[in-house]
C-alpha positions in Angstrom: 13.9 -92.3 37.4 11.7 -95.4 38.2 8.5 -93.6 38.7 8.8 -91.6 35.4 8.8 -94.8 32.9 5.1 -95.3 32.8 5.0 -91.5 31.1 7.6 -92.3 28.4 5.2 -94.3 26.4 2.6 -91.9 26.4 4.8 -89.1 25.8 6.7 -91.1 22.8 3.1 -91.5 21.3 1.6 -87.7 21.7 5.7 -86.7 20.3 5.5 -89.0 17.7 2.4 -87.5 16.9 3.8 -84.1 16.5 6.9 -84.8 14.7 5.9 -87.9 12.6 7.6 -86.5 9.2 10.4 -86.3 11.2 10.1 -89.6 12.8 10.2 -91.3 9.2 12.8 -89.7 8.2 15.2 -90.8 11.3 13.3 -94.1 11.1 16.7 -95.9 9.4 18.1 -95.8 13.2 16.2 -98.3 14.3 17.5 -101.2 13.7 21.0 -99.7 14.8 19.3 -99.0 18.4 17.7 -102.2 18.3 21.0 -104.0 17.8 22.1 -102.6 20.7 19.3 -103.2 22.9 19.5 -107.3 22.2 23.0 -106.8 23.1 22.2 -105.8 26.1 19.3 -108.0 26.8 21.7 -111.0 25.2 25.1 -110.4 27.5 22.5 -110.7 31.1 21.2 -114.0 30.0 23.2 -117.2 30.0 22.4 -117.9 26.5 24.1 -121.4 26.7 20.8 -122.1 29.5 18.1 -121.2 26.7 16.0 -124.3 26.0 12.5 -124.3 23.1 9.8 -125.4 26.1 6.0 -126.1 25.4 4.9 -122.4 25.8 7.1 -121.5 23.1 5.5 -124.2 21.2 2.2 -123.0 21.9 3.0 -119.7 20.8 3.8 -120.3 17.8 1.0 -122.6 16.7 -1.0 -119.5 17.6 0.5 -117.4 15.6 0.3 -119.5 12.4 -3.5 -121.1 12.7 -5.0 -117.5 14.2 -3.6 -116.0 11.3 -4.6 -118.3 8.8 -7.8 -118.8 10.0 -8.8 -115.1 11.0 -7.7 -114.4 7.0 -9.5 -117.0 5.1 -12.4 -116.2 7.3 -12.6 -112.2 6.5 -11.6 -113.2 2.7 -14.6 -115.4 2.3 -16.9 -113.9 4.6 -16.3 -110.0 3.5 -14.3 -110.9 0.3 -11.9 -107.3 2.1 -8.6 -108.3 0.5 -7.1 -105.7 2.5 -8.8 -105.9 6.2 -8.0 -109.8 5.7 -4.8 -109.6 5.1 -4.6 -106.9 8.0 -5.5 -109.8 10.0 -2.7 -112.3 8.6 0.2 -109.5 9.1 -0.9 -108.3 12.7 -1.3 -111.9 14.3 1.9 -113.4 12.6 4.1 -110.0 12.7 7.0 -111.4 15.2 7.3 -110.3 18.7 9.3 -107.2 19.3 13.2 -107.5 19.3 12.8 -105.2 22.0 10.4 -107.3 24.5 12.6 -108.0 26.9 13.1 -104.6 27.6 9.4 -103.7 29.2 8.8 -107.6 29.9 11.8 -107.8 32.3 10.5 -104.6 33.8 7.3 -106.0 34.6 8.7 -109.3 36.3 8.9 -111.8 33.4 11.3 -114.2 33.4 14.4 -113.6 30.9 15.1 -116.9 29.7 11.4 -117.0 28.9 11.6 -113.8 26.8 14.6 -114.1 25.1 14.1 -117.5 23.7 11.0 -117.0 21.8 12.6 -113.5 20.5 14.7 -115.8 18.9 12.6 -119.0 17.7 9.3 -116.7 17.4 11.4 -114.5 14.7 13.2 -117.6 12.8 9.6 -119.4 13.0 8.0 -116.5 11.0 11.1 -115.9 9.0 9.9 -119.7 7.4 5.9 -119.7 7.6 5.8 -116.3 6.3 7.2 -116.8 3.0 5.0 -119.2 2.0 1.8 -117.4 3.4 2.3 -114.5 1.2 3.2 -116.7 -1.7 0.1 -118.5 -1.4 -2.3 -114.8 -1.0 -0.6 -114.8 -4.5 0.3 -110.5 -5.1 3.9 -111.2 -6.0 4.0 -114.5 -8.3 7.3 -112.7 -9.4 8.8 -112.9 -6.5 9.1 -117.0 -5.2 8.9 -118.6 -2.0 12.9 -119.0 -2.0 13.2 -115.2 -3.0 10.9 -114.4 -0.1 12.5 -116.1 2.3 15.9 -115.1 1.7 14.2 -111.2 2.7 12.8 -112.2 5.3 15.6 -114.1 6.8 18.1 -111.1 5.8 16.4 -108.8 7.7 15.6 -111.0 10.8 19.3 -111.8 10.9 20.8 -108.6 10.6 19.6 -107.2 13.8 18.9 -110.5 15.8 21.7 -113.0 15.1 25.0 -110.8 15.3 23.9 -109.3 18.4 23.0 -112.9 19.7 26.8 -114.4 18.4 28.7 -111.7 20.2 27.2 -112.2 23.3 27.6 -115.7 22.9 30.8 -115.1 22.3 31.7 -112.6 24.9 30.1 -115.2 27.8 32.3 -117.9 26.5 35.6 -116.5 25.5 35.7 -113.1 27.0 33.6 -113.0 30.4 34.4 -109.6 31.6 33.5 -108.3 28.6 29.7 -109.5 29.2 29.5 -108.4 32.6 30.5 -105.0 32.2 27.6 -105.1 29.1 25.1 -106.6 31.5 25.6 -104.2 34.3 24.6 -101.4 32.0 21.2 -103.0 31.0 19.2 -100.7 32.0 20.3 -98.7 29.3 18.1 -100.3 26.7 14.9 -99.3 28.5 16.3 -95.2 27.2 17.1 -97.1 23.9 14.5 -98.5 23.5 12.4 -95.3 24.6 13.9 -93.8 21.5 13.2 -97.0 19.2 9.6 -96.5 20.5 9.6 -92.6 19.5 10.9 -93.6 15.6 8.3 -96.3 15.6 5.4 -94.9 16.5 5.9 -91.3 14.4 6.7 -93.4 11.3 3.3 -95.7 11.7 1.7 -92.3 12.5 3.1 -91.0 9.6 2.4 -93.7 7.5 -1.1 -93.4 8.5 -1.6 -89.6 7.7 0.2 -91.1 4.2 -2.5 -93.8 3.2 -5.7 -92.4 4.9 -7.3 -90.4 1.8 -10.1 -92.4 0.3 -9.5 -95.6 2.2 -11.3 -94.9 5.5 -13.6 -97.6 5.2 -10.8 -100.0 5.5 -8.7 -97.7 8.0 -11.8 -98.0 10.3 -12.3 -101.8 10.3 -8.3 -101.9 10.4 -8.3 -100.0 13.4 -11.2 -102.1 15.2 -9.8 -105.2 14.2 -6.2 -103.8 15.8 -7.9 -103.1 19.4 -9.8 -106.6 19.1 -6.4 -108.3 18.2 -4.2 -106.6 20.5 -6.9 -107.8 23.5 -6.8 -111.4 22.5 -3.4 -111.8 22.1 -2.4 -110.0 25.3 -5.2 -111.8 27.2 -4.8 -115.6 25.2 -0.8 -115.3 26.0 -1.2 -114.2 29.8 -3.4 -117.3 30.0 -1.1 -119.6 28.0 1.7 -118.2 30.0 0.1 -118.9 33.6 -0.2 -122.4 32.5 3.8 -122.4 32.2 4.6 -120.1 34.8 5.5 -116.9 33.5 2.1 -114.9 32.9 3.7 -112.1 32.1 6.4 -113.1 29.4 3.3 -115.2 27.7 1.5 -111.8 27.4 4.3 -110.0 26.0 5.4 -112.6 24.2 2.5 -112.9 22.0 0.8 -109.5 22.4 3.6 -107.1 21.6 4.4 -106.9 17.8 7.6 -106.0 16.0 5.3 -103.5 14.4 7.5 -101.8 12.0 8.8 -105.0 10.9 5.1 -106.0 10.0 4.9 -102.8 8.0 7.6 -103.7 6.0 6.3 -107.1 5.0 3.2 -105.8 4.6 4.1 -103.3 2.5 6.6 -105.7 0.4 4.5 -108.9 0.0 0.9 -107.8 0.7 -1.7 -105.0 -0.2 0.0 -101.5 1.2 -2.8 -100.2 2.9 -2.7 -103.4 5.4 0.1 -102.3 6.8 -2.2 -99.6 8.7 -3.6 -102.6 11.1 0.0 -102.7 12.4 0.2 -99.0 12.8 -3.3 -99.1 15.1 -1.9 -101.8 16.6 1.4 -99.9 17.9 -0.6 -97.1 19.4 -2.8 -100.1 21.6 -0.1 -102.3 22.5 2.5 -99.2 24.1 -0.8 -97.7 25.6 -1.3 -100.9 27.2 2.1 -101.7 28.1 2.1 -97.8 29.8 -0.9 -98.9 31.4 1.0 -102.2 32.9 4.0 -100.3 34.2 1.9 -97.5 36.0 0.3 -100.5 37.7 3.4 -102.4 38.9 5.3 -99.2 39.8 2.0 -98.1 42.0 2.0 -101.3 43.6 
């Protein structure tokens, strides 16, 4: 089955395509898959050997001052509320739940990956809040309000998952083997994650297009420009530390639908379609990546 992965991104992307409607109507199984995928990923680490290390560090100041500076620049520059805040969603969205999944696959180191799913989500699930409260569309809503969303959400899929692990390696050990030695698993999982995903940013771009494609177009170039420099800033960054790979990953591919969400809840709608471009590119490119390794 090896040499037919590369295909299953493409193939999610032309299905999701095709069936978006129904895509975004199944999309409230995501999270369930994606629960079961950091299982997985959780139960063939030893999370008690996880340790915050200067990459992780670097990652995250990206994040933030990219971000902020990539919005107030477009904001005063171009005075586009919405490509702006575009900008702020897609470089601070959180990396995917799911990146261990195709960064393990492509020789990045576990450890790596699965401590800055972690810290990279709780880090957002803090600077977020207070981003949005100061772009100022929901004065109604507060910083503590906002924060108690975003942490619900982030905590729902990532922390159980993470606890029972934890507490299968240290009070029920043959529990977490027989979980690890199915791992592979969450590459099919996530395959069908991928397929929701992408049909219900596809959808939701079919949804918001009419009279905005101005906006969709500089959203959409923005996205590739984005999804380049992240991919390309964190393989460098990631060199420096050892693991090239999981620094690419790490900061190049997006919890996308996550993004959507907060875009859509804190932030003009229609900025929410950066995130969407910005699925297509990063599961193109990560198709791209796993043709390579499996050809080589």
């Amino acid at each position: 089955m090896q040499k037919y992965r590369p295909y299953v991104l493409p193939a999610a992307i032309i299905l999701g395509l095709l069936i978006h409607r129904w895509c975004a109507a199944l999309s409230f199984l995501v999270p369930f898959i994606i629960f079961t995928i950091l299982l997985l990923t959780f139960c063939a680490v030893d999370l008690r050997r996880l340790r915050l290390s200067k990459l992780d560090l670097w990652l995250m100041l990206f994040q933030v001052v990219v971000s902020s500076v990539g919005y107030l620049a477009i904001k005063l520059l171009f005075d586009n509320s919405i490509v702006a805040e575009g900008v702020l969603i897609g470089v601070l969205c959180p990396v995917a739940s799911s990146v261990a999944v195709i960064s393990c696959l492509l020789g990045a180191n576990r450890e790596t990956v699965t401590t800055y799913t972690i810290v990279g989500n709780l880090m957002v699930a803090l600077v977020a809040p207070v981003a949005f409260t100061l772009v100022g569309h929901h004065p109604e809503m507060g910083l503590w309000t906002g924060f108690l969303l975003m942490l619900g959400k982030i905590g729902s899929t990532l922390a159980l998952p993470f606890f029972i692990a934890l507490a299968f390696q240290l009070w029920w050990p043959k529990a977490n083997a027989a979980v690890a030695k199915v791992n592979i698993a969450g590459f099919y999982l996530w395959a069908c994650a991928l397929l929701l995903t992408l049909g219900t940013t596809i959808d939701f771009i079919f949804r918001h297009g009419n009279g905005n494609w101005g906006n969709i177009a500089w959203l959409g170039g923005l996205a590739a420009l984005f999804c380049a420099i992240q991919f390309s800033f964190g393989r460098w960054l990631g060199k420096r530390y050892g693991d090239r790979i999981g620094g690419g990953q790490l900061l190049g591919q997006k919890n996308t639908g996550f993004g959507i969400w907060m875009a859509g809840t804190f932030l003009e709608p229609l900025s929410a379609v950066f995130l969407a471009f910005y699925s297509v590119y990063q599961n193109l490119f990560n198709a791209w990546q796993m043709a390579k390794r499996t050809k080589n």
